[in-house]
TORRORO-505235 format. One record per residue (C-alpha): residue number from 1; residue in one letter; x, y, z. Coordinates in nm, 3 decimals. Example, Ala and Ser with C-alpha at 12.3 -4.5 7.8 and 13.67 -1.06 7.14 Angstrom:
// TORRORO-505235
<1,'A',<1.230,-0.450,0.780>>
<2,'S',<1.367,-0.106,0.714>>
This chain:
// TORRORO-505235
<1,'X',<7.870,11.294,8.767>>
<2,'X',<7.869,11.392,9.165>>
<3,'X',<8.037,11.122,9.231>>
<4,'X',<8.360,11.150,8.928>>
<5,'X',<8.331,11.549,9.052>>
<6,'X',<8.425,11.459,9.438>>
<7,'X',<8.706,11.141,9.322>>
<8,'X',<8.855,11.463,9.113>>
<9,'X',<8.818,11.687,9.360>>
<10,'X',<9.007,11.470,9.613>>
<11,'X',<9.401,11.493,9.459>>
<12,'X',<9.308,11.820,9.449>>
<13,'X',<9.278,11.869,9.802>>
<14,'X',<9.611,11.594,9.866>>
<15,'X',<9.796,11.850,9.677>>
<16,'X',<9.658,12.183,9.878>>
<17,'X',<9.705,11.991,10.203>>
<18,'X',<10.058,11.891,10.089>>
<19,'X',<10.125,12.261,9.968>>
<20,'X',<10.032,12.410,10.324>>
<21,'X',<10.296,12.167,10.486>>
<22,'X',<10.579,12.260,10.273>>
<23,'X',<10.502,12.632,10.385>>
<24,'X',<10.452,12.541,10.780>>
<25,'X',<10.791,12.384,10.714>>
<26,'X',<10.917,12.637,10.591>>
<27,'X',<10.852,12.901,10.828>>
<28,'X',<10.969,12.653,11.101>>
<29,'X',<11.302,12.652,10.958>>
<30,'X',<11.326,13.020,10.976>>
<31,'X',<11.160,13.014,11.289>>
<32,'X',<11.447,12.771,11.402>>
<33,'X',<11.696,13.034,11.292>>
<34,'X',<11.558,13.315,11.492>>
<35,'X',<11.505,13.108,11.808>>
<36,'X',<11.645,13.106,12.138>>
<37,'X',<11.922,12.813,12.180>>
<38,'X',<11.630,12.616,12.439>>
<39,'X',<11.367,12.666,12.175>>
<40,'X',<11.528,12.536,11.863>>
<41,'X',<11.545,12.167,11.938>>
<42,'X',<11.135,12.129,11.965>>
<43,'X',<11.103,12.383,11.682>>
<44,'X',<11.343,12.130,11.475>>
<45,'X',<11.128,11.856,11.577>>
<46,'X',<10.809,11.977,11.437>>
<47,'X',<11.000,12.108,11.108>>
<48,'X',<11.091,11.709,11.096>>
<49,'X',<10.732,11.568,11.157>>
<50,'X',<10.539,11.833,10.928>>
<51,'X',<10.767,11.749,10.623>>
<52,'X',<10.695,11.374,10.677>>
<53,'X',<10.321,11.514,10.630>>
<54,'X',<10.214,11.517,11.019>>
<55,'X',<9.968,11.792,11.069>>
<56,'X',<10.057,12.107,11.210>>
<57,'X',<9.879,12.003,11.519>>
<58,'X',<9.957,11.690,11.567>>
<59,'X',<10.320,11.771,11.518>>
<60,'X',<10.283,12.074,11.830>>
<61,'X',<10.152,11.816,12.026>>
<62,'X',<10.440,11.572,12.005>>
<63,'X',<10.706,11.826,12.059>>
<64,'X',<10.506,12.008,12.336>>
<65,'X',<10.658,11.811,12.645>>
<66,'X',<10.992,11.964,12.541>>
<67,'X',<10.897,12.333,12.519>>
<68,'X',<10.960,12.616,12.761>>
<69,'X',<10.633,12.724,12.918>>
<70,'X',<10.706,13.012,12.705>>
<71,'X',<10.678,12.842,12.398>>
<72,'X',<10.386,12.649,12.450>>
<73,'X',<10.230,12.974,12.539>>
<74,'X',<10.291,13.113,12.232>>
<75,'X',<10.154,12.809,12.028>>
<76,'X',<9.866,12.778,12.245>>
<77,'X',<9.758,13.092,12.144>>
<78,'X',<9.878,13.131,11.767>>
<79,'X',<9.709,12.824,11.723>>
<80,'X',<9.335,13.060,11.780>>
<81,'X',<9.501,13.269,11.454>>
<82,'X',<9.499,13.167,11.061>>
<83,'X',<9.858,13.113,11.064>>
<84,'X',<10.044,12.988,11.345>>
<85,'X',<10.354,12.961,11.215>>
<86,'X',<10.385,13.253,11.024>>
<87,'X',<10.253,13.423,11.413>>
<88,'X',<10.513,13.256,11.621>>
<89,'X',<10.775,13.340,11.313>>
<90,'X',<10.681,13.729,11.340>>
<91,'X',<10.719,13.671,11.735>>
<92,'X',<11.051,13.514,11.715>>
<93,'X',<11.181,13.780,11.459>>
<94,'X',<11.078,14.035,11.734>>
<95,'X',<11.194,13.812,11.991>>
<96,'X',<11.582,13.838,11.834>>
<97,'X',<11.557,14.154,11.771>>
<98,'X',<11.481,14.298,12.138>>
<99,'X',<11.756,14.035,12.271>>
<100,'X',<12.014,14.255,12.084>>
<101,'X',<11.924,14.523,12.324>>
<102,'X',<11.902,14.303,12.650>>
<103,'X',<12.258,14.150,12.516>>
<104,'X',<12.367,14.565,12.486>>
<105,'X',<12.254,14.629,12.846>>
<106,'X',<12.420,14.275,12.959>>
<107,'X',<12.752,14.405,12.805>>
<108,'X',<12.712,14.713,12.961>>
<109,'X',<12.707,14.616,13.324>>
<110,'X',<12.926,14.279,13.258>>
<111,'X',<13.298,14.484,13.195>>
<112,'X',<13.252,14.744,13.491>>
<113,'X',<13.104,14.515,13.763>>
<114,'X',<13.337,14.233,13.670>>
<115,'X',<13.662,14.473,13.677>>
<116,'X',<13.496,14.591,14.043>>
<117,'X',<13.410,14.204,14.168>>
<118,'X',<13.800,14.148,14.087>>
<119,'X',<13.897,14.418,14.280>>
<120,'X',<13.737,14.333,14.585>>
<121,'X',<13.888,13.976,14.558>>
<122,'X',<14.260,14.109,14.521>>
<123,'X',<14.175,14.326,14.804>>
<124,'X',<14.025,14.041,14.994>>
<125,'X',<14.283,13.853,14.915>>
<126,'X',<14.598,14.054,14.989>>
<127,'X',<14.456,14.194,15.359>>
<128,'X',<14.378,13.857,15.462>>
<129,'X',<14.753,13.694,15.353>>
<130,'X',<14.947,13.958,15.552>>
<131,'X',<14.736,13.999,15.824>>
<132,'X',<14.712,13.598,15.884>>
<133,'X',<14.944,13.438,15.689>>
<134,'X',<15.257,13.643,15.755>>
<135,'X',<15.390,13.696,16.070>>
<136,'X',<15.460,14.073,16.106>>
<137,'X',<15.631,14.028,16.465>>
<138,'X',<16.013,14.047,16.359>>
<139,'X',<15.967,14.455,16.225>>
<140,'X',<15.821,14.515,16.578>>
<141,'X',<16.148,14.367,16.678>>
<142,'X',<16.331,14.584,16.487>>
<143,'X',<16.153,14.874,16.669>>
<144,'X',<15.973,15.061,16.367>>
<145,'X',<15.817,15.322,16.540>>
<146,'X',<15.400,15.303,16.604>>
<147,'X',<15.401,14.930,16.496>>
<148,'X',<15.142,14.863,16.739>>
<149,'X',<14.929,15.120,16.569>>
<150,'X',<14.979,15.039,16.223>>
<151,'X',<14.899,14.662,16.361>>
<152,'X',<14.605,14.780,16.499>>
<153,'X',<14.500,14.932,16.191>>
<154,'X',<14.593,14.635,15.962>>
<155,'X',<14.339,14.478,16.167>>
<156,'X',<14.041,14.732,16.089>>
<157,'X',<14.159,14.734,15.730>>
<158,'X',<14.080,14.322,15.702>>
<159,'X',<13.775,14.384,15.927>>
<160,'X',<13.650,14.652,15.660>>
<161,'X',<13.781,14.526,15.332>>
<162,'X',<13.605,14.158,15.476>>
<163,'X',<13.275,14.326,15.491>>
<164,'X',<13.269,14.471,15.153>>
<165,'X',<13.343,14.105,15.015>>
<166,'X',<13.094,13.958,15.205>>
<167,'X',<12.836,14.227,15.116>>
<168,'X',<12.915,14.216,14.766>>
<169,'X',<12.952,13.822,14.747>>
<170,'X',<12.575,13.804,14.913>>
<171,'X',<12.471,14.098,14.595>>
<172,'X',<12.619,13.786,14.365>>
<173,'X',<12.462,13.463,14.595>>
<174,'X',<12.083,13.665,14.588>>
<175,'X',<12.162,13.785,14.180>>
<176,'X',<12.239,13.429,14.084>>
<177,'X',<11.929,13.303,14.316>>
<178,'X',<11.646,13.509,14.158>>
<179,'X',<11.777,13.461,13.793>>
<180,'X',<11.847,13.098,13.779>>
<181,'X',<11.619,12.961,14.081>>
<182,'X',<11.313,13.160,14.079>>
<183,'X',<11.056,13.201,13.841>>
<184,'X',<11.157,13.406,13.537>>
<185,'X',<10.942,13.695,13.593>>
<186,'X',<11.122,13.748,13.912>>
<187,'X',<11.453,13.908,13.741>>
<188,'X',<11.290,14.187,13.545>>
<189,'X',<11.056,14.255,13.887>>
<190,'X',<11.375,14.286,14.107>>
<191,'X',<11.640,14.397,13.895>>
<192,'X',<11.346,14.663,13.698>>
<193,'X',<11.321,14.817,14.046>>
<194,'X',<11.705,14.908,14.075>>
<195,'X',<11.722,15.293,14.071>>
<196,'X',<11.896,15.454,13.730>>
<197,'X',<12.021,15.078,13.610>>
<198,'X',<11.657,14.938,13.579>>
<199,'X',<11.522,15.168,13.417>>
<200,'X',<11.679,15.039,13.038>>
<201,'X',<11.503,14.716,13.144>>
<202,'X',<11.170,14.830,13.249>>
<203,'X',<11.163,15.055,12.854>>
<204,'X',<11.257,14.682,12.726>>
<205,'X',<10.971,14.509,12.878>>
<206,'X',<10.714,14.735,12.770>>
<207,'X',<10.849,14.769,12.415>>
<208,'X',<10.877,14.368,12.396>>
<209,'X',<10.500,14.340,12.527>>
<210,'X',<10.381,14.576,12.276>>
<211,'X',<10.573,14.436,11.972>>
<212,'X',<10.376,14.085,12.028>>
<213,'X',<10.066,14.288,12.060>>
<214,'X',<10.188,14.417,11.750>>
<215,'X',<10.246,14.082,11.622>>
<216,'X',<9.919,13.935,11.708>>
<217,'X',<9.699,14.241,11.541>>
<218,'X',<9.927,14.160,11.239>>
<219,'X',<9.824,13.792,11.229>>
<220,'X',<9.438,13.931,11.152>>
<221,'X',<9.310,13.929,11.501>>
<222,'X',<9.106,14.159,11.632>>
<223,'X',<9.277,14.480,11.910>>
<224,'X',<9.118,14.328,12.181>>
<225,'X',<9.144,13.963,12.118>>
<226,'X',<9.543,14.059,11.957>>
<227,'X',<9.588,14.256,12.336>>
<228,'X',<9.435,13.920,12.540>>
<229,'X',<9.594,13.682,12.318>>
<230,'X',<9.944,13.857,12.320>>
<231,'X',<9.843,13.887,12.738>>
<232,'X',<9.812,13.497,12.779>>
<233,'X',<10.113,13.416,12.544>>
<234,'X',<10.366,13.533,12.832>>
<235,'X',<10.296,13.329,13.054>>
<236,'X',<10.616,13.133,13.137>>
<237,'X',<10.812,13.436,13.032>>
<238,'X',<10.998,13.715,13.175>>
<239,'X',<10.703,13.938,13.120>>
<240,'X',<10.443,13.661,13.330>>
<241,'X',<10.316,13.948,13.583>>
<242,'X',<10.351,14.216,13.353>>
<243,'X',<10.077,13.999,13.095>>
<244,'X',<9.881,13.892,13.398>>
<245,'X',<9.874,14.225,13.558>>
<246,'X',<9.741,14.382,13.208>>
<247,'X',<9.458,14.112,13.149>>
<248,'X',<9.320,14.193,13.534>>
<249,'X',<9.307,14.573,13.462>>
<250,'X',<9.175,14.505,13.134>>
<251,'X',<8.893,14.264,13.255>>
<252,'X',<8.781,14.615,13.505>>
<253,'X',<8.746,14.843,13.167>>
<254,'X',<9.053,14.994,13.184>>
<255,'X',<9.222,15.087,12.809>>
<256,'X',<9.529,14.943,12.711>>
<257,'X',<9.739,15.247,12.774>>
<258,'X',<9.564,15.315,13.095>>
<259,'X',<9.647,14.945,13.191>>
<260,'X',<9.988,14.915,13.087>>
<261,'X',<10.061,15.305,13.305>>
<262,'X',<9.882,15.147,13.581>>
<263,'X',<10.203,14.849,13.592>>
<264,'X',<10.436,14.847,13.874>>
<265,'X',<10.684,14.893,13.591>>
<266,'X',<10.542,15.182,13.487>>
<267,'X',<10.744,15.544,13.577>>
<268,'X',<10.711,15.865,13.540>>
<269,'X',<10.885,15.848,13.210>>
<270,'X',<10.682,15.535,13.098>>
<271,'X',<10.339,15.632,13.190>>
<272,'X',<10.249,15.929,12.902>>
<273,'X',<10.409,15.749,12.659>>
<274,'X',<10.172,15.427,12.759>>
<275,'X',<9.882,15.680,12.748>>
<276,'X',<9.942,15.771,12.412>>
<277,'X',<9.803,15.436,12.256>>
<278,'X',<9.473,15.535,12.420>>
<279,'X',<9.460,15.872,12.170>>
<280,'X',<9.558,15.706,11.879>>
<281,'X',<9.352,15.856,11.551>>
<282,'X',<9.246,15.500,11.401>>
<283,'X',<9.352,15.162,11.377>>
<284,'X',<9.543,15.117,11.729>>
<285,'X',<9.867,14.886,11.538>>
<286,'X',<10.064,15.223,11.428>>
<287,'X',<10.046,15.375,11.719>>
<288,'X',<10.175,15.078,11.950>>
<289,'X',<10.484,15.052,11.697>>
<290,'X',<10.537,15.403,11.708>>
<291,'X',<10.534,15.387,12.137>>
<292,'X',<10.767,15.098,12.093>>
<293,'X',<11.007,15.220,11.845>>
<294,'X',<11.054,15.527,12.109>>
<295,'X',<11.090,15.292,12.390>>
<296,'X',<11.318,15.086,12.235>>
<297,'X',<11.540,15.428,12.196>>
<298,'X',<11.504,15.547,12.529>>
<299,'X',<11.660,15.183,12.635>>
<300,'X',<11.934,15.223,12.400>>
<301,'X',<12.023,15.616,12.503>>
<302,'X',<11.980,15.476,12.865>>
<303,'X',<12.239,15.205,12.811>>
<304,'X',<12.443,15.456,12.642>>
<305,'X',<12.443,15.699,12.947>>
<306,'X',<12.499,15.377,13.174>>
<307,'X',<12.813,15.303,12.992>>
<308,'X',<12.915,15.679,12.985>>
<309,'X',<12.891,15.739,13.375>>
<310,'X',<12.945,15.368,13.505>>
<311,'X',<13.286,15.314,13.322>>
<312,'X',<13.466,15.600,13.444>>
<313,'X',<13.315,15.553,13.781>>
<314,'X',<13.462,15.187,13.855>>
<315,'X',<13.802,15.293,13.642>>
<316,'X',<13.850,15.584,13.915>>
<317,'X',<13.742,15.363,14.187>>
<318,'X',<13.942,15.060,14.126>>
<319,'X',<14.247,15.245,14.186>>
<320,'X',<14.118,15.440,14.498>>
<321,'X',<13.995,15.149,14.674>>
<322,'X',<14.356,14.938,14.596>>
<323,'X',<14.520,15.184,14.720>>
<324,'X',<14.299,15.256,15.025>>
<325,'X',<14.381,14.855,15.097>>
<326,'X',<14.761,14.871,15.092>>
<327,'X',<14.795,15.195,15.254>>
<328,'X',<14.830,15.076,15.584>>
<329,'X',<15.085,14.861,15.460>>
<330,'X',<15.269,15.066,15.258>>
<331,'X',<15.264,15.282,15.578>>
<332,'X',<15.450,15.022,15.780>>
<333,'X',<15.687,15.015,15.471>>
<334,'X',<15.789,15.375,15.463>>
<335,'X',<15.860,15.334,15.849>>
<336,'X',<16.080,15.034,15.784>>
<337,'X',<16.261,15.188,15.529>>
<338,'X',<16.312,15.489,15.701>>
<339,'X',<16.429,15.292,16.009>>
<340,'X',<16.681,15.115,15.748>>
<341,'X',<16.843,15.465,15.641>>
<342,'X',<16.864,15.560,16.019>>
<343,'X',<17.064,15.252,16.064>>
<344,'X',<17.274,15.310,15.766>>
């Protein structure tokens, strides 16, 4: 009788095992759908080997040499929960949603810094074709009065306008160095320092670290194991120091909010709102998606105020600074024309 009970038993557990699949495949594909672009291709690849009945595990461990360090960070940890993919699913859905408002802060800066970059390349451009690729010495033979001045200060115009583009093409050179060639965590720590323009992305970082604590306490886990967890699943990512810098202050006794206010990140905006989560009445998860919710709105009224002042700012300056770089020319002009109604 045992032994009929276990043969019976065994379809049984064929059928459960199969079951669970289907549903990991599932939530892969709409993990897939919420990815980043560089995530999507391993993500597809364990969809593909889970549906041909590989284990879960197995399947990560195939696909891992193509993951970001990101992504296996994420796995490595949501692996410790009950349900991994339904844990990295609820961290990609948060994932896509806080890239909406890094894309809104991208769009923000892109239009007035790329109308300003422009400018200083026309004005680059035009100084440095009449002062060394035309020869100006036939008005001075016409004798337009204080050529030798205006010449002088042609000269000191190149010299100036020169040194802008070389100051803002090295802004561009070091930009382009820390976000593509150095480690990803080094963007949000430079560009997060900038005065007034950083602050959108420093609100961001803190609202994206709390929404995969979030994620993590969701999943079942425990606040402190969901805080350590969520800590260690950064690494690779953006928010590397910010995760590392929380499990050291955590590993002294400090509380989360205490931890998180004690982050070079941190301001003076920042920090009471941080300190909140340590007065929470409760279970800990409501209060870190209230904190987020109202950092996520600070960003976005930042961004807001960004576009407000920085827009008119490079729309006024654009002309200013164009005309600032043909006015010694359109000095010399005047002269020569004047000289030419003299004549006539």
């Amino acid at each position: 009788m045992e032994h009929s009970s276990a043969d019976a038993s065994k379809p049984l557990e064929a059928e459960v095992i199969h079951l669970g699949g289907a549903v990991d495949a599932l939530k892969l594909g709409i993990a897939v759908q919420w990815a980043p672009r560089r995530w999507r291709k391993a993500l597809q690849d364990m969809q593909q080997r889970v549906q041909r009945g590989e284990t879960l595990d197995a399947a990560y461990r195939a696909a891992a040499r193509r993951m970001p360090a990101e992504m296996q960070s994420l796995w490595q940890e949501a692996f410790q929960t009950n349900d991994p993919c339904g844990l990295v699913q609820s961290a990609l859905q948060v994932r896509m949603r806080q890239g909406i408002y890094w894309r809104q802060l991208v769009g923000t800066l892109a239009y007035p810094l790329s109308l300003l970059y422009a400018t200083i390349i026309v004005a680059v451009g035009f100084n440095y074709a009449l002062s060394v690729g035309v020869d100006l010495s036939w008005v001075a033979e016409l004798g337009v009065d204080g050529f030798d001045r205006i010449q002088a200060a042609a000269a000191d115009q190149l010299a100036a306008v020169q040194a802008v583009g070389v100051f803002a093409l090295w802004l561009l050179v070091i930009a382009a160095a820390v976000r593509w060639l150095g480690p990803r965590w080094a963007w949000l720590a430079v560009a997060g320092g900038v005065a007034y323009v950083g602050a959108p992305l420093r609100y961001l970082a803190f609202s994206s670290l709390l929404r995969r604590i979030l994620v993590f306490i969701q999943s079942g886990a425990g606040e402190g194991q969901a805080i350590t967890a969520a800590a260690r699943s950064l690494r690779g990512s953006e928010l590397e120091m910010v995760g590392r810098g929380l499990q050291a202050r955590l590993t002294h006794g400090l509380s989360l909010g205490n931890a998180l206010a004690e982050s070079l990140l941190a301001d003076r905006i920042t920090r009471p709102i941080l300190r909140t989560l340590d007065h929470a009445p409760g279970e800990m998860g409501p209060a870190i998606e209230s904190a987020a919710d109202l950092l996520d709105r600070m960003g976005d009224m930042q961004c807001r105020m960004i576009r407000r002042i920085l827009t008119p700012l490079v729309i006024i300056s654009v002309p200013v600074l164009l005309f600032s770089t043909f006015a010694t020319y359109l000095n010399l002009l005047l002269r020569f024309l004047n000289l030419l109604v003299a004549w006539t």
